[in-house]
C-alpha positions in Angstrom: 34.8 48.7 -40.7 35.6 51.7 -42.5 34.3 53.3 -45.1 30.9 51.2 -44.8 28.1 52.5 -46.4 29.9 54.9 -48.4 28.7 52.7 -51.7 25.2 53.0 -50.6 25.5 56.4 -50.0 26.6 57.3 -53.3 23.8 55.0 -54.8 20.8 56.7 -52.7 22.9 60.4 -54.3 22.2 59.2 -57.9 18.9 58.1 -57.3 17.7 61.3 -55.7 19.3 63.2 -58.5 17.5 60.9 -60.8 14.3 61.3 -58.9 14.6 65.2 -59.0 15.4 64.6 -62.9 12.3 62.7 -63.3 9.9 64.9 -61.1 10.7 67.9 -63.5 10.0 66.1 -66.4 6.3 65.3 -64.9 6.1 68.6 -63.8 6.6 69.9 -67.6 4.6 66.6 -68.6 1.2 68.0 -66.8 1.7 71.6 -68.2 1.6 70.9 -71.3 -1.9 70.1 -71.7 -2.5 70.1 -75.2 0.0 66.8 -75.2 -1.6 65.5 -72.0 -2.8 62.2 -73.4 0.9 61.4 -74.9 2.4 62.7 -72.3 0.9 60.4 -69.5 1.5 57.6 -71.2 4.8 58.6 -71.3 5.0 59.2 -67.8 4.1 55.9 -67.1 7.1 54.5 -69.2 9.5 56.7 -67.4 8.5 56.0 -64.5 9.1 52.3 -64.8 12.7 52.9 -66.3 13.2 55.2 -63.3 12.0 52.1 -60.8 14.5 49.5 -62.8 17.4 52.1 -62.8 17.4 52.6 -59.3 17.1 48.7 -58.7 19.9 48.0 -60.6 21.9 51.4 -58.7 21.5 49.8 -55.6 22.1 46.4 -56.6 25.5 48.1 -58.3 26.4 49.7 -55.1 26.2 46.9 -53.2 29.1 46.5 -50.6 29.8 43.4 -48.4 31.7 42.9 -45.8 35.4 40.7 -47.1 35.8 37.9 -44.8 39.9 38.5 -45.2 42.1 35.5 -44.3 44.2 34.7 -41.8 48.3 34.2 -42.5 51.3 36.3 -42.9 52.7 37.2 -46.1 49.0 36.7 -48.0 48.1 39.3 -50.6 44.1 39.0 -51.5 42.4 40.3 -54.3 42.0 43.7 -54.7 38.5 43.9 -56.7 35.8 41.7 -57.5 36.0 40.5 -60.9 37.9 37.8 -63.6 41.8 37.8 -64.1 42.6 37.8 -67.8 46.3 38.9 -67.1 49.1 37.2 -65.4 52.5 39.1 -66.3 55.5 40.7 -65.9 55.6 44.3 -66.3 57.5 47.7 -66.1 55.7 49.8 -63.4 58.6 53.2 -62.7 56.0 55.3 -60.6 55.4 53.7 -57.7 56.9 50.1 -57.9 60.6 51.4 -59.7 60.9 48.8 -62.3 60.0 45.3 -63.5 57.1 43.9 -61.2 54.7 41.4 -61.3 50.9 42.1 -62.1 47.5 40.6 -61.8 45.2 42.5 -63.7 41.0 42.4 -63.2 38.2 43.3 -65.1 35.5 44.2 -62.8 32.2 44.5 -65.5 28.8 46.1 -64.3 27.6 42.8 -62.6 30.7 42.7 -60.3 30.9 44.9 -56.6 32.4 47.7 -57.6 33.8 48.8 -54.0 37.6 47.7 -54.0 39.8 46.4 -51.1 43.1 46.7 -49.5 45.2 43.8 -50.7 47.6 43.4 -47.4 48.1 45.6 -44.1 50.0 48.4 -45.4 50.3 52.1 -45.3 49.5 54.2 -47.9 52.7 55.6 -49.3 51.7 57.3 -53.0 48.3 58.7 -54.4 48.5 59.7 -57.8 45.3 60.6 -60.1 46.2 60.4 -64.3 43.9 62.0 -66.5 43.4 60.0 -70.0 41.0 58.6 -71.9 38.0 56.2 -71.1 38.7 53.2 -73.8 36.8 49.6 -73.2 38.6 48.4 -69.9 38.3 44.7 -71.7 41.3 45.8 -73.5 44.7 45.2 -71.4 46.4 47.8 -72.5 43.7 50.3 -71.4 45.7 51.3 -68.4 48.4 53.1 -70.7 45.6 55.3 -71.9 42.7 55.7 -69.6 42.0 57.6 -66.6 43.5 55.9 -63.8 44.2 56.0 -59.6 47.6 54.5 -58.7 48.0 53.4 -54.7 51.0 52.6 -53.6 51.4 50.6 -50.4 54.0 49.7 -48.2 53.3 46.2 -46.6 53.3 46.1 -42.9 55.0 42.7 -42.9 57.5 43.7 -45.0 58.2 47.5 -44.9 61.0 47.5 -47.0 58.3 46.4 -49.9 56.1 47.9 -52.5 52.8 46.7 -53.6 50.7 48.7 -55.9 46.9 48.7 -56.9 46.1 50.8 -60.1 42.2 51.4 -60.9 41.7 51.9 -64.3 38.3 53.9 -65.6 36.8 52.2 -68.6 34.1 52.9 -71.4 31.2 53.3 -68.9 33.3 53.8 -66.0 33.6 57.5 -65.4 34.9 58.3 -62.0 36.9 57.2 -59.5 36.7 57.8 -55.9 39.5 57.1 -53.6 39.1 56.7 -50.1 42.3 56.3 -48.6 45.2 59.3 -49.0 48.7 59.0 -48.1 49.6 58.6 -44.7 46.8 56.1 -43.6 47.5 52.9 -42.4 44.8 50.4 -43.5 44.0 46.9 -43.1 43.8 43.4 -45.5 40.5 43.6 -47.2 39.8 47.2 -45.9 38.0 49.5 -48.2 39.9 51.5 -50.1 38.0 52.8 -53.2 34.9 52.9 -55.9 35.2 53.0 -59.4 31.3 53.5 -60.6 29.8 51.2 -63.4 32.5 48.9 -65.0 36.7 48.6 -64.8 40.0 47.2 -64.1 42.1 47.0 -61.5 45.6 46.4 -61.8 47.6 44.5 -58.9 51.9 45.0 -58.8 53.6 43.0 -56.6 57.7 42.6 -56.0 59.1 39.6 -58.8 59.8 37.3 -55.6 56.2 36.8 -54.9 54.6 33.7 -56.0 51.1 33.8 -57.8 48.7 31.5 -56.8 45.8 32.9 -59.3 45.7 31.8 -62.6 44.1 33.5 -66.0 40.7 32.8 -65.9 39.7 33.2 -62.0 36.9 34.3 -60.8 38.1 36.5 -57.4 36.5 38.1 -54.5 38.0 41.6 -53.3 39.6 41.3 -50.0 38.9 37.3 -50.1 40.4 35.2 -52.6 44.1 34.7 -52.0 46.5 36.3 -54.9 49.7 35.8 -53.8 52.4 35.5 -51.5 55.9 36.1 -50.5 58.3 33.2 -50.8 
């Protein structure tokens, strides 16, 4: 599928960074001799926290494959993560109005990689600049940095659908990988928000939910919604 590996790929660049970082500081470890004694012991600690942090990187950036479902008129999940919103909402950029939303909190234990919710092409890319507040806060979306996708449902063309990522207080970059134009498929990857986040699903007011507060979901898997 598309964009697979990319995750990995930005993984294995923070780990060689990291590993470049660390080398230096060994380098200027054994030259300092007078503080050689301190210094490899030190080593030895930095080392291990060098081991666990790229561990965890890779385990961060993992990325499997969404195992999408069949139907018409399904929208899945968007992100991996916990729904703690279910609401109405005013959404003028993209969706032109009142909409519904289903908004996720992806924390660093969840797969960061985020997926198309239906078949759709890409209709509106817009990158905000803001601030980088807890994403456990709902309102976070208002103020921190955030990526709005619109999409126009294949199904349905004369639809909107939108997916907003939303940087948090770790979360420091957002990487799009779709731009306007491109047609992309249910559960196709669309986008990585590195190291914790929300993602914020808007959907037309005569779609019916079928999530509730409190849901664990699976990005490009578990079924969201649909159109009545």
């Amino acid at each position: 599928m598309k964009h697979a590996g990319k995750a990995s790929q930005a993984a294995l660049r923070l780990i060689i960074a990291s590993f470049l970082l660390l080398a230096a500081i060994l380098a200027a470890a054994y030259i300092a001799k007078f503080l050689a004694g301190a210094i490899v012991a030190l080593t030895f600690f930095l080392v291990g926290v060098w081991i666990l942090f790229a561990l965890f990187t890779f385990y961060f950036f993992r990325d499997p494959t969404a195992t999408v479902p069949r139907g018409k008129n399904l929208v899945v999940s968007p992100a991996h993560g916990t729904i703690d919103v279910i609401d109405e909402t005013s959404e003028n950029e993209f969706m032109g109005g009142k909409c519904k939303r289903i908004s996720i909190f992806l924390n660093v234990f969840n797969v960061h990689v985020q997926q198309a919710p239906t078949t759709a092409q890409v209709a509106y890319l817009k990158h905000t600049s803001g601030l980088f507040l807890n994403a456990m806060k709902t309102d976070s979306a208002t103020h921190n940095e955030n990526v709005l996708i619109g999409l126009v449902p294949s199904e349905n063309p004369t639809e909107k659908i939108g997916v907003r990522l939303i940087a948090g207080l770790i979360a420091r970059r957002i990487i799009p990988w779709v731009v306007v134009g491109d047609t992309i498929a249910a559960g196709e990857r669309i986008s990585l928000v590195q190291f914790g986040s929300r993602a914020d699903l808007y959907l037309p007011l005569h779609y019916k939910i079928s999530a509730n507060i409190g849901d664990k979901v699976v990005g490009g898997e578990t079924i969201l919604a649909t159109k009545e």
